[in-house]
C-alpha positions as CSV (number, residue, x, y, z in Angstrom):
1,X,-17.7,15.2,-13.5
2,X,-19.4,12.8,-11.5
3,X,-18.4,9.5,-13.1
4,X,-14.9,11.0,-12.3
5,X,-15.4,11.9,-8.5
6,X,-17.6,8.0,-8.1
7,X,-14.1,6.6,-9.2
8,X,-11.8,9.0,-7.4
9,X,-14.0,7.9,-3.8
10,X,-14.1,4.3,-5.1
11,X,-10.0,4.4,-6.0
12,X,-10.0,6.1,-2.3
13,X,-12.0,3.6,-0.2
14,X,-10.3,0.4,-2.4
15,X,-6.9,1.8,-1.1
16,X,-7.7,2.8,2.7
17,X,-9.8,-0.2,3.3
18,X,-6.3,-1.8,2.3
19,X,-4.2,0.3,4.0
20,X,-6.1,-0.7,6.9
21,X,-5.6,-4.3,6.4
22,X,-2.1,-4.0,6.1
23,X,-2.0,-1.7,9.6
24,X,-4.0,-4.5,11.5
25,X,-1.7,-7.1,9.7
26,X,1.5,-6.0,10.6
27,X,0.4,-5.1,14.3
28,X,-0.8,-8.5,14.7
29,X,2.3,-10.1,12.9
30,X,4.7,-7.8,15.5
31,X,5.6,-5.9,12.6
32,X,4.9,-1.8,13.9
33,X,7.9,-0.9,12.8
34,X,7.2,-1.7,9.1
35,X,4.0,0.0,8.9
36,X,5.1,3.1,10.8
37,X,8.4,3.2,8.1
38,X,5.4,2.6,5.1
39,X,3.1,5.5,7.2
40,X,5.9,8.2,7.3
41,X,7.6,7.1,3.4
42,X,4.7,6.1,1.7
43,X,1.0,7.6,3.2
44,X,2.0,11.1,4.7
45,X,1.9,13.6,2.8
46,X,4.9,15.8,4.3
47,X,8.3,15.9,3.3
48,X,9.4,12.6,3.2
49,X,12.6,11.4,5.5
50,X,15.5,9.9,3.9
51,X,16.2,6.3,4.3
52,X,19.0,7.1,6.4
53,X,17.3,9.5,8.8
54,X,14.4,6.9,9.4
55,X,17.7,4.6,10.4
56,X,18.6,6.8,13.0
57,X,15.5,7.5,14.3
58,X,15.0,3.9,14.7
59,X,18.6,2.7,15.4
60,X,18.4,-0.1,12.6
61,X,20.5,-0.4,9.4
62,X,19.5,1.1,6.3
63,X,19.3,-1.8,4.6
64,X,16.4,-2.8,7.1
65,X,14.6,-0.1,6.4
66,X,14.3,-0.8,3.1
67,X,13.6,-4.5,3.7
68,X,10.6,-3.5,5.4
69,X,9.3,-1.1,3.3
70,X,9.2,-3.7,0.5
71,X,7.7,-5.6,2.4
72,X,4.8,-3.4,3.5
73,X,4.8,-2.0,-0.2
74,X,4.2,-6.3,-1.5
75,X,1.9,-6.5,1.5
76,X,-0.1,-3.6,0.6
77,X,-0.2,-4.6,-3.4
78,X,-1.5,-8.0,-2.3
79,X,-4.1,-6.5,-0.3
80,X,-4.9,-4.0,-3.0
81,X,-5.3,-7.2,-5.6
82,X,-7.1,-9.1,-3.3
83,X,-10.0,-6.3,-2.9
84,X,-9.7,-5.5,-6.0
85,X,-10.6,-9.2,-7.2
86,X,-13.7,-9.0,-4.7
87,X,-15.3,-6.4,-6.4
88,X,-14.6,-6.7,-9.8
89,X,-17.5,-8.4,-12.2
90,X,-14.7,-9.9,-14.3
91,X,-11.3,-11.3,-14.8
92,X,-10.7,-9.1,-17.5
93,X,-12.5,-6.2,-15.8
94,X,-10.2,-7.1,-12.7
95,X,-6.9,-7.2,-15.1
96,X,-7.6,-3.8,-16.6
97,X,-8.5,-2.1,-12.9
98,X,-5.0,-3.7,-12.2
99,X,-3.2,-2.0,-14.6
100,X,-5.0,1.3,-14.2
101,X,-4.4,1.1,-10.3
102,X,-1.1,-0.7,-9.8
103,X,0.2,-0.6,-13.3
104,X,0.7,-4.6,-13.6
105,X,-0.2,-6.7,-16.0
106,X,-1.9,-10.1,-14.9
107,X,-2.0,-13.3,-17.3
């Protein structure tokens, strides 16, 4: 269906160029280590580490790794939104994209 690959590519492109934003954001922000946690946890699509290995690997608590990653995670839905509210038409065109994307519901 083409409507249905146009919206896959679209859905695609929305959350790379964000992804991307979030990268350039936390390297400028000193923040590598976040990103690289959200890269391995969150964008690969291998087996995913356990909090606790990703601890070890990076000798912090696993407490911080989860700090970060939600962190990354808020920084990447705020990206997301803000794209999202660039290229939307309407607020209630941008409301339903929300929910259909990032399954929130705005006011």
């Amino acid at each position: 269906d083409p409507e249905r690959l146009f919206r896959d590519e679209w859905v695609r492109a929305l959350f790379a160029r964000s992804v991307e934003e979030v990268r350039v954001g936390c390297a400028t922000a000193g923040k590598d280590v976040h990103f690289r946690l959200f890269d391995r946890v969150d964008l690969q699509s291998a087996e995913k580490p356990s909090y606790a290995t990703l601890a070890a690997e990076l000798d912090i608590p696993v407490t911080q790794v989860t700090n970060h990653l939600a962190a990354v995670r808020r920084m990447f839905r705020s990206r997301v939104l803000e794209n999202l509210r660039e290229i939307c038409g309407t607020d209630d065109e941008f409301r339903t994209e929300a929910r259909e994307l990032l399954g929130v519901e705005l006011p």
